[in-house]
Structure formats: C-alpha cells, structure tokens
C-alpha positions in Angstrom: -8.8 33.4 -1.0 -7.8 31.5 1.9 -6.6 27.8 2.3 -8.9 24.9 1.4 -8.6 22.3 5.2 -9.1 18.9 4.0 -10.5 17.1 7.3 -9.4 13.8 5.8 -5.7 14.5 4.8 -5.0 15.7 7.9 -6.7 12.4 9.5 -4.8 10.5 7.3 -1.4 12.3 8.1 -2.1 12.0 12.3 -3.8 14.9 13.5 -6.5 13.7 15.4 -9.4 15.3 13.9 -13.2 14.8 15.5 -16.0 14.0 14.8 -14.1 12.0 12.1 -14.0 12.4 8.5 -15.9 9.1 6.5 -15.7 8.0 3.3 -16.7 4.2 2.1 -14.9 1.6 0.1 -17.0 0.9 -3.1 -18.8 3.9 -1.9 -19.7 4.6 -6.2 -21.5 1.6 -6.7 -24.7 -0.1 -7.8 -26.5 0.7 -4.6 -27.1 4.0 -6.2 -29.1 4.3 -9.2 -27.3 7.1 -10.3 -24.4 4.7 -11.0 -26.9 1.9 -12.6 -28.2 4.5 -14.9 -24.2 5.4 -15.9 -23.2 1.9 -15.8 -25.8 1.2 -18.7 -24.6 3.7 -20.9 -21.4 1.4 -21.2 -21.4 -2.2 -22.7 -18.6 -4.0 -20.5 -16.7 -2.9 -17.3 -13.3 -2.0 -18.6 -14.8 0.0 -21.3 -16.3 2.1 -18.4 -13.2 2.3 -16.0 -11.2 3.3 -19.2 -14.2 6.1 -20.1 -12.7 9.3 -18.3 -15.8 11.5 -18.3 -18.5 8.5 -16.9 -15.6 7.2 -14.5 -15.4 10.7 -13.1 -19.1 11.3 -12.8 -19.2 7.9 -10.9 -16.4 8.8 -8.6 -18.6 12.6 -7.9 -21.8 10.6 -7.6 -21.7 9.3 -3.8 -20.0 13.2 -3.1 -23.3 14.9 -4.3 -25.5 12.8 -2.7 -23.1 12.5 0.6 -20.8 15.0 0.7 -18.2 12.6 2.0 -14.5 13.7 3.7 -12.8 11.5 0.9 -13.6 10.5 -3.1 -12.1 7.7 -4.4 -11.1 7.1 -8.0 -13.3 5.2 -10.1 -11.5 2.6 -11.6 -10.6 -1.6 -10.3 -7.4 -3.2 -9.4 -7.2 -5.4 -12.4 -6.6 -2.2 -15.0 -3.0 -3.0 -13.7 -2.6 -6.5 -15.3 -5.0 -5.3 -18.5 -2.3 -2.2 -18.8 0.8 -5.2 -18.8 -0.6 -7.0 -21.3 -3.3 -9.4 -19.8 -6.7 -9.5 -21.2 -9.4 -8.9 -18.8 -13.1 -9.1 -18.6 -15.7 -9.1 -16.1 -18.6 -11.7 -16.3 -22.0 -10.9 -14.9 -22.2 -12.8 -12.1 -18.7 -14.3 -12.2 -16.7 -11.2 -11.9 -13.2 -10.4 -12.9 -11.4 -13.1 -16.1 -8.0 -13.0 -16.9 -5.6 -15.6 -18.9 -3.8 -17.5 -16.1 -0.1 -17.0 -15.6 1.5 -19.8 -14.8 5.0 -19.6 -16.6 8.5 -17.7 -16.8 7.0 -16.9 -20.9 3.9 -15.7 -19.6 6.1 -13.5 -17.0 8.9 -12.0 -19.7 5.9 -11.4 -21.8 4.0 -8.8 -19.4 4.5 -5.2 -21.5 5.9 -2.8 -19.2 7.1 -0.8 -21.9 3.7 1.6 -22.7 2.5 1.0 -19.1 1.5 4.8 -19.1 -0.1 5.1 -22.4 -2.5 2.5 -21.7 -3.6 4.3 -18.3 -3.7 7.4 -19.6 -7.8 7.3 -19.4 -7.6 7.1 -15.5 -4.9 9.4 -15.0 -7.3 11.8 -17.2 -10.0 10.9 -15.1 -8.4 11.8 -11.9 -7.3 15.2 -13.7 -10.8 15.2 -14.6 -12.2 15.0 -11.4 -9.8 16.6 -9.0 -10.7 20.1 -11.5 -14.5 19.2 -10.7 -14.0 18.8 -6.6 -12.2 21.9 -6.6 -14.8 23.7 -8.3 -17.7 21.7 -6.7 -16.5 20.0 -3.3 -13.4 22.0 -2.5 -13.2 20.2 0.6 -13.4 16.8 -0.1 -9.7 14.7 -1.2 -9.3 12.6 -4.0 -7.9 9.0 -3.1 -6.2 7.1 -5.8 -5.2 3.5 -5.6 -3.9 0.1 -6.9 -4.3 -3.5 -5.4 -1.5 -4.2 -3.6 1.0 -7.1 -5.5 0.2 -10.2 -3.7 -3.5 -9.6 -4.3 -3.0 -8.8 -7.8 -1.0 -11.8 -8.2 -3.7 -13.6 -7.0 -6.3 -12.9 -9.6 -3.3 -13.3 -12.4 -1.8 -16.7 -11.1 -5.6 -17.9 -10.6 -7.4 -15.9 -13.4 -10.1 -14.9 -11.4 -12.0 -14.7 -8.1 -10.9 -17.8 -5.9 -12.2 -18.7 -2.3 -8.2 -19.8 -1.5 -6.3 -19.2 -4.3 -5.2 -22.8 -4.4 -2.6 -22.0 -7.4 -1.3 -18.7 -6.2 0.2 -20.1 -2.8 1.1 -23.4 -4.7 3.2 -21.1 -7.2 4.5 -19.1 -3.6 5.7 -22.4 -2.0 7.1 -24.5 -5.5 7.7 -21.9 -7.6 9.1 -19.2 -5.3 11.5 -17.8 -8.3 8.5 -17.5 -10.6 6.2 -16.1 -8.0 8.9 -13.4 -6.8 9.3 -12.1 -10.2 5.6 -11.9 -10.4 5.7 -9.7 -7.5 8.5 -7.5 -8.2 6.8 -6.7 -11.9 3.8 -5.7 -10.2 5.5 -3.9 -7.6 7.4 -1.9 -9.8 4.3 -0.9 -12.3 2.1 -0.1 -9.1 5.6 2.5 -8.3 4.8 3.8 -11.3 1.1 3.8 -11.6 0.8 5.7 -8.5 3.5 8.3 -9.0 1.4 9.1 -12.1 -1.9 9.2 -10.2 -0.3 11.9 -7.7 1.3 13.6 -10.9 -2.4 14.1 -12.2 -3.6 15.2 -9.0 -4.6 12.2 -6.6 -3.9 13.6 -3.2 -3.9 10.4 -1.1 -2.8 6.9 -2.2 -4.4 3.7 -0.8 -3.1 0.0 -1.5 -6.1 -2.4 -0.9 -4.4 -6.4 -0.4 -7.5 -7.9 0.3 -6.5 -11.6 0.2 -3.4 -10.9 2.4 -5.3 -13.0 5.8 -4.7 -16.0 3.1 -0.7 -16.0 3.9 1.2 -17.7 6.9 3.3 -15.0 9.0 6.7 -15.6 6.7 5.0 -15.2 3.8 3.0 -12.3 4.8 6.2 -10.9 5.6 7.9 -11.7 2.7 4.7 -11.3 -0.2 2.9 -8.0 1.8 5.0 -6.3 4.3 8.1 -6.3 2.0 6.0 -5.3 -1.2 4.5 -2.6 0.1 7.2 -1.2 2.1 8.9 -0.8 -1.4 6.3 1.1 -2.5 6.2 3.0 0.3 9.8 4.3 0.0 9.5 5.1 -3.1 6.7 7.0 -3.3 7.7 9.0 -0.2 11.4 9.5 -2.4 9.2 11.7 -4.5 6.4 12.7 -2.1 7.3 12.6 1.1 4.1 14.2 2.6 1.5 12.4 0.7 -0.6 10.1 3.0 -0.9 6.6 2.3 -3.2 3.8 3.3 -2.4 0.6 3.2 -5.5 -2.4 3.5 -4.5 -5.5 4.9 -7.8 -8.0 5.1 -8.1 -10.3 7.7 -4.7 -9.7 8.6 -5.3 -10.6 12.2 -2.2 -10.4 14.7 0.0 -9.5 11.3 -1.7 -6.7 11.1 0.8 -5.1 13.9 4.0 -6.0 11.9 2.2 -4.1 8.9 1.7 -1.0 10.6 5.0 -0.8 11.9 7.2 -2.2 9.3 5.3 -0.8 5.7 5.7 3.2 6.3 2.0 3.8 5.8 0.3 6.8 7.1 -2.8 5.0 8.3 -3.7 1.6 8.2 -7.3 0.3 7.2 -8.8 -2.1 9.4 -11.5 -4.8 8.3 -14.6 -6.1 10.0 -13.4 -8.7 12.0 -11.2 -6.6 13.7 -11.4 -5.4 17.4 -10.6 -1.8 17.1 -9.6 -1.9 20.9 -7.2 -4.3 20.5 -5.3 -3.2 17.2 -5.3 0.4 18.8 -3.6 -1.1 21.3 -1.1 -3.3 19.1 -0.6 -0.9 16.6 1.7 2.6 16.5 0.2 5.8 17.5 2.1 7.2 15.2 -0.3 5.5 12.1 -4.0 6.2 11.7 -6.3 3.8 11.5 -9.6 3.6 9.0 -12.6 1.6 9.3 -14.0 -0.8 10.3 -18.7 -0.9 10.1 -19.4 -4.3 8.8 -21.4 -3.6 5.9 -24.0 -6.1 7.1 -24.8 -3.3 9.8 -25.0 -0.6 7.3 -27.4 -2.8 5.1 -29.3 -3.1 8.1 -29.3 0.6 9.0 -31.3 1.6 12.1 -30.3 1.0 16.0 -28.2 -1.9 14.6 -26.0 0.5 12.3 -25.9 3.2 14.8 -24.8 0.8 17.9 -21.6 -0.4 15.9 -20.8 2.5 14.3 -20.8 4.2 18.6 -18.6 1.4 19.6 -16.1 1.9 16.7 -16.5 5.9 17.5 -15.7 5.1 20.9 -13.0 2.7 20.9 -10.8 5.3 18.5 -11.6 8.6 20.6 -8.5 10.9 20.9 -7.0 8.8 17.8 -6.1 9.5 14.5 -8.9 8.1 12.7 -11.1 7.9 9.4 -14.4 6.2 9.7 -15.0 3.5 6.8 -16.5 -0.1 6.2 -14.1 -3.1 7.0 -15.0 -3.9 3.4 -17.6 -2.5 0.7 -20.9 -1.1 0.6 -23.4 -4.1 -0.4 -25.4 -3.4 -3.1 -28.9 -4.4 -2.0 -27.6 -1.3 0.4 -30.4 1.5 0.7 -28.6 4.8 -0.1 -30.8 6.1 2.7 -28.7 4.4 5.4 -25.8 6.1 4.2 -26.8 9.3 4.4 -28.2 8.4 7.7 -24.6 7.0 8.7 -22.9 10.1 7.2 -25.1 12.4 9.4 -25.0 10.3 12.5 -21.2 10.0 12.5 -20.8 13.4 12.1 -23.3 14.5 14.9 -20.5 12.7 17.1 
C-alpha cells in the first residue's frame, strides 16, 4: 500500500503546491443543516464540544459534502479556560459567558492540575476522527487548535464577547504583573493542550488570536509574538516537523514581525489584508492561508469567483492554502461552497 500525499501538509510545511488545497474556518457550522440537525440533539454548547462521537461527526460533515484539503477539530477556544477551572456557557444570541478574572485569587485558583482529564473528550474526539479520515478521506489532514493566550485572556479578563475589550488592555497597562501571569498560565496549558492533540493524532496545529489587531506594536510584541513563539519552540522540541499556523486578525503592518519572529509554518491572513503586499513583507520561507471575505462567499457568483482569482493570483508560485480571512456566515448557502471548492480547484 503506498503512501497517503496530503496536499495540505505539504502547503503548510512550503512546498508550493497548485491549484491550492482549501479548507474554511468554521467550515462545520450552522450553514449546514447537517450540523443544525446534530446541534439539536445536544442541550447546550459545551455539552456538545465535550460529546466525542457528535463532535467528530460535525468535524466529518463539511468533508462529506466538500471533500476539503483540511478538517478541523470540532471544538471552541474557551474549552481551555472551562478545562482550568472557569465555568462557561454560551447564550443564544449573546455567545460565550465566563466569570470575570480580575484578581491574583482568581489567577492562583485556575486548576492546572487535571488539565488533561477534563479534555480528554476532545482528545478522544480527535482519535475518533483521525481513525474515520483514514478510513473515509485518507487524504484529507486533521487540524487541531487552541486560541492563542492574549485572545483567550480577553474573553477571561472580560467574561465574554467585547467590541474593545476595555478591561483586558486596562489589566495589560495597570496591572501588567497580573495580566503576565494570566498569560503565561494560558501559555503553558495551550503547550500542553496541543502536545496532547498531536499525541492523539492531530497532524497540524493552528493558534487563532483573533483580537490581536486590538494591541499597540509593544504590546503585540510582548502579549502575541512572545506567547506564541513559546509555543512554538516547544512544540517543535517534541515535533519538530509538525506544521503550525498561526492567525493574527487585523494585524496589519505587525503582521510581518509575526511571521518572522513566532516560528510558524504558515501564517493566516484575514480579510483586510492585501495579499500582495504581505507576500511582499512577509518570509518566503512561511506559507500563507487565506484570505475570501466571507461577505463574497455569502454572495457566491461572479462576486465570489472575482476575489477568490485575485487572491489565486496574487499567491501564484507561493506556498499557499486557500481559506476565508475569517468564518463561513451562517445565512451562507452550502451551494456556494461547493461552488468555491470546485472553482478553486479548476485553477
């Protein structure tokens, strides 16, 4: 039997590989019935992450219909915090709740000790689903993840969704010794949270800091670029040729400094992005993923297909996956999808 090529790994590592491999961010989601049908079975959102066998089916779903390059674990950032200690819930039409942490108690108090045991039904599900690809979609990769610290830190400091995360950077600026320890706990459990995700079989790692655009240049050094670089190093200590994507949003010029200083193997670009420019700013040596705006996929059509040629285009001769700079929407007609799947491939 002869050796399985995974188009995306090797994107994802820096072999230029074209037409590219594509695979979407939120890409299980409730623009597919499918996944509303699942999602019913389950009566809250954690309950569902933390179901192996439904979380698996949803991270197969968008595969079967699809057959995209890459599957991405079924899960959500915040099962880091729940797994430290922090209650969580999501509210319909409020999204993600957690207690605020605002003090050096609440900090000591986060339960590292039995980290592992209480992620051991999403390390199961990526088991789970990395025996089911191989039997079923032998070559498409499974990509596990975490939020990257400052982001996470954001939702804990604030306790939820914010449109500035007004407390978070306050904590940053007059708190810096409270805010740093935040950071390094979260740091260290997303070490260990993704060493255990490769363990169980994830075979690329992606860190999504999607409220990194927030910071100044000093502190983006100093609460993303440093962060992750540690993360980095130490998951290439144990796995030195595992591919890993790193997501800074809206990290502008920054996003240079990023690719250069973090050690990631390709670096995902968001909407507002000019792919020409950051090709030109950033390492040959690091991929780059993205960037549709998911307004153009919603749209479908000669809208969809002109953006998607430009961003085809601009990262010819490049190592490159195709993605959204952010989610699939879910008013999002499935049908556009497969019609952006197909058309990026006839490339």
């Amino acid at each position: 039997m002869g050796i399985t090529v995974k188009r995306l790994l090797d994107a994802f590592l820096g072999k230029t590989v074209w037409p590219p491999p594509i695979w979407l961010m939120r890409q299980a989601g409730r623009y597919l019935p499918e996944y509303r049908e699942l999602r019913s079975q389950t009566t809250d959102f954690v309950s569902f992450c933390l179901d192996p066998t439904r979380a698996s089916e949803a991270t197969l779903q968008p595969i079967r219909r699809f057959g995209m390059d890459g599957a991405i674990l079924f899960s959500d950032i915040l099962i880091l915090p729940w797994a430290l200690g922090r209650e969580l819930r999501f509210d319909e039409g409020h999204g993600p709740r957690l207690p605020p942490l605002r003090t050096v108690d609440e900090l000591q108090n986060l339960q590292v000790q039995g980290f592992l045991e209480k992620v051991t039904p999403v390390l199961e599900t990526i088991r789970l689903t990395r025996a089911r690809l191989a039997a079923e979609h032998p070559d498409t990769a499974l990509i596990g993840f975490v939020g990257a610290p400052f982001t996470v830190a954001c939702y804990m400091v604030e306790g939820g969704g914010s449109k500035d995360f007004a407390e978070t950077r306050k904590m940053a600026a007059q708190d810096p010794a409270l805010f740093d320890g935040l950071i390094d706990r979260i740091t260290q459990a997303s070490i260990t949270y993704l060493l255990a995700q490769i363990a169980a079989g994830a075979e690329a790692v992606m860190l999504f800091d999607s409220w990194a655009g927030l910071l100044s240049p000093t502190s983006f050094e100093k609460h993303v670029i440093q962060p992750t670089a540690r993360i980095v190093a130490a998951i290439r200590q144990h796995h030195p040729d595992i591919p890993i994507v790193g997501f800074p949003r809206l990290a502008g010029t920054m996003a240079a400094a990023y690719a250069e200083k973090t050690g990631v193997s390709t670096m995902g670009v968001d909407t507002a992005a000019d792919l020409n420019l950051v090709r030109q700013l950033v390492p040959s040596t690091v991929g780059l993923q993205g960037n549709l705006d998911p307004f153009a996929l919603l749209s479908g059509g000669e809208v969809m297909e002109q953006e998607a040629r430009a961003i085809l285009d601009a990262m010819k001769g490049r190592p490159f996956v195709f993605n959204l700079g952010h989610g699939v929407m879910p008013p999002t007609p499935p049908d556009h999808v497969a019609h952006l799947v197909d058309f990026v491939r006839g490339q």
